[in-house]
C-alpha positions as CSV (number, residue, x, y, z in Angstrom):
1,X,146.3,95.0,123.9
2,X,146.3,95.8,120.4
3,X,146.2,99.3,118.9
4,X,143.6,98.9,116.1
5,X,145.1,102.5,114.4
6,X,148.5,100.1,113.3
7,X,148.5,99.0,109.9
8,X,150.8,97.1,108.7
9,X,152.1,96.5,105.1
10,X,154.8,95.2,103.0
11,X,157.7,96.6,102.1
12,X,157.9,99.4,100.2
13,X,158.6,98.2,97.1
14,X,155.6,95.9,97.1
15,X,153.3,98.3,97.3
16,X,154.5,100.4,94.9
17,X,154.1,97.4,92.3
18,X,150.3,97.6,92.7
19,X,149.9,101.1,91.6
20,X,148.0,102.1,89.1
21,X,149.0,103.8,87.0
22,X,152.4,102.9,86.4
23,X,154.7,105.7,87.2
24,X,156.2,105.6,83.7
25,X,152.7,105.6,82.1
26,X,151.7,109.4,83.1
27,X,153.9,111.2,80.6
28,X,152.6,109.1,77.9
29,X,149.0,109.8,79.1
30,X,149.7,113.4,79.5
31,X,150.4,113.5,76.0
32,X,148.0,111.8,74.1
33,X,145.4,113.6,76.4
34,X,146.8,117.3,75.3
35,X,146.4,115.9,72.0
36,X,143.1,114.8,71.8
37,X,142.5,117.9,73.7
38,X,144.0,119.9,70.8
39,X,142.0,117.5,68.4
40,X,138.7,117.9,69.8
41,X,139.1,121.6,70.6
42,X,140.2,122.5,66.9
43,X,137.3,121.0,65.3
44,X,134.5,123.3,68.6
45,X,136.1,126.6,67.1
46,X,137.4,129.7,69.5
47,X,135.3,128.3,72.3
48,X,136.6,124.3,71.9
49,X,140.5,126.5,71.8
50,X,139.6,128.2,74.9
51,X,138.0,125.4,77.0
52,X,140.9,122.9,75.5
53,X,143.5,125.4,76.8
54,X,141.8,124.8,80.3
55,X,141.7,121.4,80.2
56,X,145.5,121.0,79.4
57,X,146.4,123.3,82.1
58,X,144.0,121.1,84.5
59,X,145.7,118.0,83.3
60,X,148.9,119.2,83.8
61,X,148.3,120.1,87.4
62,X,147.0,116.7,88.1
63,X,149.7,114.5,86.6
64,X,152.3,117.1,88.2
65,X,150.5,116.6,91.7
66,X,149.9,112.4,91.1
67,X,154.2,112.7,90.3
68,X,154.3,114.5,93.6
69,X,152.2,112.3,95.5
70,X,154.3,108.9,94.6
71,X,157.3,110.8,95.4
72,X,156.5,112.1,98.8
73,X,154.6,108.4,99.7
74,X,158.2,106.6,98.4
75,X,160.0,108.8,100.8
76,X,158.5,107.6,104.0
């Protein structure tokens, strides 16, 4: 009988070569997306300042989490 809740996959370095994004591409996102934060925000006033300086934090947390994610699924 087969158990239907098995799945199998490639090896694990397969897998990782079909992820998007790219490990190596995240810092480089992170950064041009605080600076067209920063861009974008300067040109609102106080308010654009303020909701920029949320969205930077909030981008931050979820490239830190994605970096976290790939590293805890590469250790299995």
């Amino acid at each position: 009988m087969c158990d239907s809740s098995v799945v199998t996959t490639g090896p694990v370095s397969e897998r990782r070569r079909h992820d998007f994004p790219p490990l190596w591409l995240v810092p480089i996102a992170l950064v041009v997306g605080v600076g067209l934060i920063v861009f974008v925000s300067t040109t609102l006033g106080v308010l654009g300042l303020i909701a920029g300086f949320v969205a930077i934090v909030w981008l931050q947390r979820e490239a830190d989490e994605f970096v976290r994610a790939r590293a805890a699924s590469e250790d299995d």
